[in-house]
N, C-alpha and C positions, 0 to 999 in steps of 0.2 A: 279449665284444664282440657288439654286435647290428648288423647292416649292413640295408640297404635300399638300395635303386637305384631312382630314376627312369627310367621309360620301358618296355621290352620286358617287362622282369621286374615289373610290376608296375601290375597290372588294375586300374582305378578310384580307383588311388593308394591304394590300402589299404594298403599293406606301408610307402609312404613316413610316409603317417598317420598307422599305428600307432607307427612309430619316433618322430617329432615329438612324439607324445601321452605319452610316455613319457619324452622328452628336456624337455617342459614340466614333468611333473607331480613330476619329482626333480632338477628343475633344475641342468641339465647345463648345462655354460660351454666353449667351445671351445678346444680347445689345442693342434690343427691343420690344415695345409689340405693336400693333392693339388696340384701347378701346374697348373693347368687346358692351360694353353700344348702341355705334352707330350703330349697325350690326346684332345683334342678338336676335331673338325672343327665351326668357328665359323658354317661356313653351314648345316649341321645344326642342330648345337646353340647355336643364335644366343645373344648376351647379352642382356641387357634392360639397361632404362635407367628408372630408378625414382628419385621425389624420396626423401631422407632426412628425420629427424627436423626437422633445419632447415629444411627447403624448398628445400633444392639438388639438382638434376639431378646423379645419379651411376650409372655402369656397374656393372652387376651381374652378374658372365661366371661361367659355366659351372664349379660346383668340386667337389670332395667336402670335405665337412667331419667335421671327428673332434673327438668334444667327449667328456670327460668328467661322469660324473652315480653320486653315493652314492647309497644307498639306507639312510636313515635304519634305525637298529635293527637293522642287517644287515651282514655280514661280505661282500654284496657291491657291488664296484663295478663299473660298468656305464663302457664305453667304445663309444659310438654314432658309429657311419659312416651318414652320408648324402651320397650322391651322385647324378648322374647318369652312368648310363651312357655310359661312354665310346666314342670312335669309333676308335682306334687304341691300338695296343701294348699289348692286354689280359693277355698274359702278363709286361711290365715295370708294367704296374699294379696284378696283382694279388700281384705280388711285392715292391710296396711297402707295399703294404698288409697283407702277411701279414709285412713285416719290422717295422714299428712294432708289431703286434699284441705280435711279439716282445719286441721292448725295453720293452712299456709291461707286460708280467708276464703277461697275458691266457691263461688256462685253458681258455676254451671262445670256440666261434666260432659265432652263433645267425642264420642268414643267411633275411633275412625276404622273400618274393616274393606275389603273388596272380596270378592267369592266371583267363582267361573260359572258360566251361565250362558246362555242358547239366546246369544247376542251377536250381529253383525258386527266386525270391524269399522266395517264402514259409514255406519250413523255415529249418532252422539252414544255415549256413555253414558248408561240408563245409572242414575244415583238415586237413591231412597235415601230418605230421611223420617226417621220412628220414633214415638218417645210413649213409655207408660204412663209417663207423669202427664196428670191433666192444665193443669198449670201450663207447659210444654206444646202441648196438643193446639191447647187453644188460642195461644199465644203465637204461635208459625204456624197452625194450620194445616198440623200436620196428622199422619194416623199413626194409632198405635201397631206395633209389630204382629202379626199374623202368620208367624212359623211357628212350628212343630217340630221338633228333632234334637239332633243332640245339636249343643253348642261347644263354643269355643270362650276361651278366659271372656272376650269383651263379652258375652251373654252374664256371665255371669257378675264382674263388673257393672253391667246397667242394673241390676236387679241392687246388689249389696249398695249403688251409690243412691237409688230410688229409696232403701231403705234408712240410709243413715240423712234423708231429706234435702240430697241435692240434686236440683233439677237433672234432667240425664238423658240426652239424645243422642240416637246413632245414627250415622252415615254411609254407606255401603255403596260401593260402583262394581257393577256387572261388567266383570273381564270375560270377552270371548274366552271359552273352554279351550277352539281349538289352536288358539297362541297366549296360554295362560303363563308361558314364562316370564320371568324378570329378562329386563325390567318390562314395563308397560305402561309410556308415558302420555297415552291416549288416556288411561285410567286415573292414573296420578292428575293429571290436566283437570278430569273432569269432577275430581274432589277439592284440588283447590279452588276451585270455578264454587261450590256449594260452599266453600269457609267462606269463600268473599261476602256471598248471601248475608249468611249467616253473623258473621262478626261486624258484618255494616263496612269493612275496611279493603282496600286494592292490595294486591300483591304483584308486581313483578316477572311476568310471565311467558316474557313474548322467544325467549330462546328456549323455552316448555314448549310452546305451540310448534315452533317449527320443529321439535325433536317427533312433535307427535304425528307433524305430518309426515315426519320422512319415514315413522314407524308405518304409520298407514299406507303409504305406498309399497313398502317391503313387502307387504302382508299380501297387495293386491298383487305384485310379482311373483308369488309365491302361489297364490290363489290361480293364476292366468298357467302356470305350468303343471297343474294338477287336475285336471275336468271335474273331476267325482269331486273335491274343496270347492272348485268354484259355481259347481250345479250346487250345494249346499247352502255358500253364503249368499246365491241369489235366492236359497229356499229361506234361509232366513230374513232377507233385505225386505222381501215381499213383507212376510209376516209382522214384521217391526211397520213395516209404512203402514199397513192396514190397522194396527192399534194405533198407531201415534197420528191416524190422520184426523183427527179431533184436534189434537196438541198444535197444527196450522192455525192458529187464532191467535186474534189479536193479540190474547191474555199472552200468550209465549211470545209474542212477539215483541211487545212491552217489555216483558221483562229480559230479554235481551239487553234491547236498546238503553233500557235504564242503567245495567251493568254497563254498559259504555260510555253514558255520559257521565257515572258515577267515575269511572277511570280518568274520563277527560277534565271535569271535576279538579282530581288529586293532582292532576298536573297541573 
């Protein structure tokens, strides 16, 4: 199961992005909804009113949808939760959603977030991947989460799916702060780049890259007519090269290159 949230848990709508980009590209069909009614405060999270294919004026309110999507040539199947974050009864909604997961057979729980953060535009796209569960851990290699604070629905989602005993990692991409608006397909990019990892499976990607470059050039046009922005993001470029310059190793480097021949591979 891949989940995403609109709103707190999710910077420049990367995380929603990425789920949608993956729910096109394997062509997921919806099999059910959340009642919005129970969950959600409507002066908050207003509905919108949008024409249909026909041309008629209709209400479009506030839902999470859960849609299923195969992955051709592959033993897996993906069940995608998109939402927005709700405004009340987080613990009777994430316990409906970790009860469907149930019934629907679902093995692992891949809960997708981005957050703005005191990162360059112009390197890669710092993505963490967390999990409590040890099983998880030891398995990808990964650590357990080390924040403190308040959270958002998917925090608490990792917690309730750990408890009802299915496996449950997060994935998170650091969106520069200072162009954390939607979209942000540098970000998006750099989470589908971590499913790939992750699910062993290639996606489709190459009109994503070039959106991200042309995003990333915008930024440095934008950056080049501002002194005080562009004395910044070189105060940051610095700081990023001096941690990541470990990460110049072979290790990274391989694992690049394997992501390529795995792509070369599928074709």
């Amino acid at each position: 199961m891949l989940v995403a949230f609109e709103g707190w848990n999710d910077a420049g709508e990367a995380a929603s992005d990425a789920l949608k980009y993956v729910g096109r590209f394997w062509g997921s069909e919806k099999i059910a909804t959340i009642d919005a009614d129970e969950f959600y405060d409507f002066q908050f999270t207003r509905p919108m009113i949008k024409r249909n294919d026909a041309g008629k004026r209709r209400i479009k309110w506030p839902t999470t949808k859960i849609s299923r999507a195969t992955v051709p040539d592959s033993p897996i199947d993906l069940i995608l939760v998109h939402g927005v974050e709700p405004s009340y009864k987080w613990r009777a909604y994430t316990a409906e959603l970790v009860a469907t997961a149930k019934e629907l057979g679902v093995d692992c729980m891949i809960l997708l977030g981005a957050l703005l953060a005191d990162v360059p535009h112009s390197r890669p796209i710092p993505v963490t991947v967390t999990s409590d569960d040890p099983q998880v851990r030891d398995g990808l290699q990964v650590e357990p989460s080390t924040y403190e604070g308040p959270i958002g629905i998917v925090g608490v989602l990792a917690e309730v799916g750990l408890l009802a005993d299915i496996p449950t990692m997060s994935v998170w991409a650091a969106v520069p702060h200072y162009v954390g608006q939607s979209p942000s397909p540098k970000a998006q990019l750099a989470i589908l780049n971590k499913l790939e990892e992750l699910l062993q499976e290639s996606l489709e990607i190459q009109v994503l890259v070039q959106e991200a470059e042309a995003w990333e050039r915008g930024v440095d046009e934008l950056a080049v007519e501002d002194p005080e922005v562009a004395a910044y993001v070189r105060q940051l470029e610095e700081a990023k090269d001096t941690v990541d310059l470990p990460e110049a190793s072979g290790e990274s480097i391989a694992r690049e290159f394997e992501r390529y021949l795995k792509k070369r591979r599928k074709d």
